[in-house]
Rosetta silent file (secondary structure, phi, psi, omega in degrees, C-alpha in Angstrom):
SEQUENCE: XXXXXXXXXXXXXXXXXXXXXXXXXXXXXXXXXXXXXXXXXXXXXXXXXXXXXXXXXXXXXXXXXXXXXXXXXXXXXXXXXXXXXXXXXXXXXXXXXXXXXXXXXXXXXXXXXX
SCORE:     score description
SCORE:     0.000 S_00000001
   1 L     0.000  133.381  167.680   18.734  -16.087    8.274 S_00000001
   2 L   -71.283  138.891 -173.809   17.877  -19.243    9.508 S_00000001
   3 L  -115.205   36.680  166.865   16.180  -21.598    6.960 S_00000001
   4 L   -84.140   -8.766  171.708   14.928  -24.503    9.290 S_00000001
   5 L  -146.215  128.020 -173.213   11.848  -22.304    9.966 S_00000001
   6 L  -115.897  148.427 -174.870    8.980  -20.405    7.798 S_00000001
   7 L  -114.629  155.848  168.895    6.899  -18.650    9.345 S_00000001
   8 L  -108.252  135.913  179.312    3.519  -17.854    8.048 S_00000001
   9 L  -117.728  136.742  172.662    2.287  -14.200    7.702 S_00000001
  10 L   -58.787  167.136 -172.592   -1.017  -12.116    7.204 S_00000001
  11 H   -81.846  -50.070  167.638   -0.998   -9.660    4.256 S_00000001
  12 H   -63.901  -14.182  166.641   -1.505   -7.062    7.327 S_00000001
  13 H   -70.291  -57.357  169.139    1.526   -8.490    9.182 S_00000001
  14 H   -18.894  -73.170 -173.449    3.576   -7.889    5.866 S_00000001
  15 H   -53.037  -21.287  169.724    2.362   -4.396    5.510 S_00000001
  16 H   -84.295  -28.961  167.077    3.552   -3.666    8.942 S_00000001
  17 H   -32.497  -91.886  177.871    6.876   -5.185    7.988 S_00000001
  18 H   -44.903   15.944  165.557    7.433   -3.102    5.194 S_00000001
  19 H  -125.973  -31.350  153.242    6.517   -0.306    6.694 S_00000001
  20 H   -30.270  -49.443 -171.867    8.554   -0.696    9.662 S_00000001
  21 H   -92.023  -18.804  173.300   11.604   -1.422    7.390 S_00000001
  22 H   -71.766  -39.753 -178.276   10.378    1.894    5.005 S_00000001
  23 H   -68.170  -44.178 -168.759   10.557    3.939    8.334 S_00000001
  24 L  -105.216   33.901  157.621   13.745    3.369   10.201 S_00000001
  25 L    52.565   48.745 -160.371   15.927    3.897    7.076 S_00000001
  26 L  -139.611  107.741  168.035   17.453    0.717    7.859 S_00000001
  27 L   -46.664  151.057  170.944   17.879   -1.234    3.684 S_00000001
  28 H   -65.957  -32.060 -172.923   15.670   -4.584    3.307 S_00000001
  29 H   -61.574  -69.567  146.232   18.862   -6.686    3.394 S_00000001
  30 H   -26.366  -23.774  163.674   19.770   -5.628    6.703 S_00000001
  31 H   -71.528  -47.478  165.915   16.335   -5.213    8.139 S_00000001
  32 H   -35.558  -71.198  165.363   15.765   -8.791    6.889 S_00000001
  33 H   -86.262   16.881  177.355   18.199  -10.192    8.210 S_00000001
  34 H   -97.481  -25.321  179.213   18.117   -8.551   11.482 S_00000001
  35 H   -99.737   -9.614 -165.203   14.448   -9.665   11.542 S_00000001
  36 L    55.238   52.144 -175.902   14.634  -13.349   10.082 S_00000001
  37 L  -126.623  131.181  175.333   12.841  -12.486    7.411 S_00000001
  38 L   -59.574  135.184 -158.377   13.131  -14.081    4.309 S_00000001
  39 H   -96.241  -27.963  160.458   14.560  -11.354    1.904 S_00000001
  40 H   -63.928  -39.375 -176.043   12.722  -12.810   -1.381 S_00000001
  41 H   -65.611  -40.108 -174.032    9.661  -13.285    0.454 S_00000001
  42 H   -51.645  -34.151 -159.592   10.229   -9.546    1.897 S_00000001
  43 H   -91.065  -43.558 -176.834   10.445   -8.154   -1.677 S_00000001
  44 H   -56.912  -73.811 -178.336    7.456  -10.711   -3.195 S_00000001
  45 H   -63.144  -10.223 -178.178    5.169   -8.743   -0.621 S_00000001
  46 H   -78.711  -45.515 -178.649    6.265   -5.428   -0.804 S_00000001
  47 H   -81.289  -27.235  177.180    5.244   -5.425   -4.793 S_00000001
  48 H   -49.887  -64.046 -173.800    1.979   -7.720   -4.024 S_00000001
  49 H   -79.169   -3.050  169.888    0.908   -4.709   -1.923 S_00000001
  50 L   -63.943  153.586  179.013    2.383   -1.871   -3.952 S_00000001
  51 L   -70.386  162.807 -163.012   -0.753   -0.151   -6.413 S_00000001
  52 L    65.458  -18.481 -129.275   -0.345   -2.708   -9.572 S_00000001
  53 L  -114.898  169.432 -154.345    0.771   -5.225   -7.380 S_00000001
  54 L   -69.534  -23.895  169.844   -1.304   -8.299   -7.032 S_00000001
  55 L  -101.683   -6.688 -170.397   -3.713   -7.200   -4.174 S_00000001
  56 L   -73.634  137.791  171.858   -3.315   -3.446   -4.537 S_00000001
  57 L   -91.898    4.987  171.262   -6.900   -1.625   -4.275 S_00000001
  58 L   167.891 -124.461 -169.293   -5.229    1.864   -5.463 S_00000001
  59 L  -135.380  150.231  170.680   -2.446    4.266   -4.991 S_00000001
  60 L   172.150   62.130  156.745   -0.479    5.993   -2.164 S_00000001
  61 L    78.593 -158.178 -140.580    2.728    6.317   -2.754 S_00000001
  62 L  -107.486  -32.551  147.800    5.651    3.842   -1.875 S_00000001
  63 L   -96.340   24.646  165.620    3.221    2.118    0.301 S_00000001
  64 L    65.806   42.237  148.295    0.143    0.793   -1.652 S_00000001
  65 L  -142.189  152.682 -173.782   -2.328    1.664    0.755 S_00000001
  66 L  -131.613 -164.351 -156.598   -4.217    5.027    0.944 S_00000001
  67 E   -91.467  151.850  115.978   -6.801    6.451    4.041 S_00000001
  68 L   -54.405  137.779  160.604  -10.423    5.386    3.928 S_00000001
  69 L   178.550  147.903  158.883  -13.202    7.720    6.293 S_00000001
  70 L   -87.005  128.224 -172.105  -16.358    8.646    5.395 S_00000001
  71 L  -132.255  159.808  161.921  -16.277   12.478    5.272 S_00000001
  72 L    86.379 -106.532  176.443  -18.897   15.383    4.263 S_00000001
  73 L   -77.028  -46.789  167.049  -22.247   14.703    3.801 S_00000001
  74 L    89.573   68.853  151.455  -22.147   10.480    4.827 S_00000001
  75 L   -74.826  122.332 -173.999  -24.095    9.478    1.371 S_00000001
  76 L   -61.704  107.834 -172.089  -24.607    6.310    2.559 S_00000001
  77 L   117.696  -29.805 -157.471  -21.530    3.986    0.413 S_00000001
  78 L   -76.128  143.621  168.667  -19.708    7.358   -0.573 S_00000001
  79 E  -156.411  149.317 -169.101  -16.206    7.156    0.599 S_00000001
  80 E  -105.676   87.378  179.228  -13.372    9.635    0.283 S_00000001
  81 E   -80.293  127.259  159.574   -9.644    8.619   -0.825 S_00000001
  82 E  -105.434  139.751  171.234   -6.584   10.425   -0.383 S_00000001
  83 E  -135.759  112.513 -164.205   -3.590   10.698   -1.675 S_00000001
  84 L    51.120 -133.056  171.561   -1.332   13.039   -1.067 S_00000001
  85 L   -81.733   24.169 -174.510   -2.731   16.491   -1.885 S_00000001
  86 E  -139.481  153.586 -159.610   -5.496   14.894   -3.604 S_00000001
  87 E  -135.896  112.085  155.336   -9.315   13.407   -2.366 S_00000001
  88 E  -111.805  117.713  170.649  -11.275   11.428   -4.790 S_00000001
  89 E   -76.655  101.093  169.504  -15.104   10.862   -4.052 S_00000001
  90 E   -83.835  138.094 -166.774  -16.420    7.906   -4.578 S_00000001
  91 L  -127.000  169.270  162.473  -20.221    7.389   -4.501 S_00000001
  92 L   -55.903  143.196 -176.838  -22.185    4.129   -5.292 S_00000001
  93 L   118.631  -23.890 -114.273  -21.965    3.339   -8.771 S_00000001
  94 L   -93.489  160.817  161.770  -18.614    4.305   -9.509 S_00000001
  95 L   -90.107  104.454  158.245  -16.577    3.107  -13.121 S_00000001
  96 H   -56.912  -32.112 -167.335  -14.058    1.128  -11.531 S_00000001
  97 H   -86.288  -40.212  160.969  -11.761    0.912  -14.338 S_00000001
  98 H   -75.663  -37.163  171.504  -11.914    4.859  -14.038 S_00000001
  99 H   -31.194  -68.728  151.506  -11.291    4.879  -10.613 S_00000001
 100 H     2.845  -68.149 -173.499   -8.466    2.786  -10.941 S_00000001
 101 H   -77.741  -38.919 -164.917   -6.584    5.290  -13.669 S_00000001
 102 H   -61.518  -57.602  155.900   -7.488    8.133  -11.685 S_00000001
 103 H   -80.507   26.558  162.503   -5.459    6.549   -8.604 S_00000001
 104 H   -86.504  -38.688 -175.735   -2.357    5.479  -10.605 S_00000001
 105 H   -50.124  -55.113 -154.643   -2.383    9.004  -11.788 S_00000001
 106 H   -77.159  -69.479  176.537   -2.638   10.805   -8.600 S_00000001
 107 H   -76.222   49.618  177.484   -0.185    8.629   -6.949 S_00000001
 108 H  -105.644  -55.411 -157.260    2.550    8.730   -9.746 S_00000001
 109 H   -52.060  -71.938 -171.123    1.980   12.357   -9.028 S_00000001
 110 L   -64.217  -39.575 -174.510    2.076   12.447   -5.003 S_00000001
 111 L   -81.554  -22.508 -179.483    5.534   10.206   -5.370 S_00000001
 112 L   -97.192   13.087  163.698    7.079   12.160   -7.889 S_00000001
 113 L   101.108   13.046 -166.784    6.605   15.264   -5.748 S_00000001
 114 L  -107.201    0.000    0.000    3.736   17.177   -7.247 S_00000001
C-alpha cells in the first residue's frame, strides 16, 4: 500500500468496503492491499460498525447493520427489526436499554446458528 496518500471515507463507504471484502472470500490483508486500503484503518471500521462497536445501533450478525421497513399496521414511529429468524417491534416509547439487550441477544443467536 502506498502511504503518500489517505484518503478520506464515509462510515457508508466503509460499510460497503467491508462488505465487499466479507463477500468475495478474499482475507482483509489481501483485499486491502489489492484495494489500497489501509489494513488498520480497515479493521478500526469494521469493529466501529460491528453491534458494540462505537456507532453500532444493534445487531445483525458479522455485519452490524440489520433491515429497517415499516411493516403491518404503519403505527405511525413503529418500526420492525430483523435479524435473522427474528422481528422485534418497536413502537414509540420504547426502553432503549431493553432494546439494546434484546438485539445483542438475538444476534449472538442468528451468528451462532440458531
Amino acid at each position: 500500500m502506498s502511504k503518500a496518500r489517505r484518503v478520506r471515507r464515509s462510515a457508508a463507504e466503509w460499510q460497503r468496503i467491508i462488505t465487499e471484502q466479507e463477500s468475495n472470500g478474499q482475507g482483509p490483508q489481501a483485499f486491502c492491499e489489492e484495494h489500497d486500503i489501509g489494513l488498520a484503518s480497515f479493521y478500526a471500521w469494521r469493529q466501529r460498525l460491528r453491534p458494540g462497536g462505537e456507532s453500532a445501533g444493534g445487531a445483525g450478525g458479522d455485519g452490524g447493520f440489520v433491515e429497517l421497513r415499516c411493516v403491518g399496521d404503519n403505527t405511525p414511529g413503529c418500526i420492525v427489526i430483523r435479524c435473522g429468524a427474528f422481528a422485534v417491534e418497536v413502537r414509540p416509547g420504547f426502553d432503549a436499554a431493553a432494546l439494546r439487550s434484546v438485539l445483542q441477544v438475538a444476534g449472538s443467536l442468528t451468528t451462532s446458528g440458531v
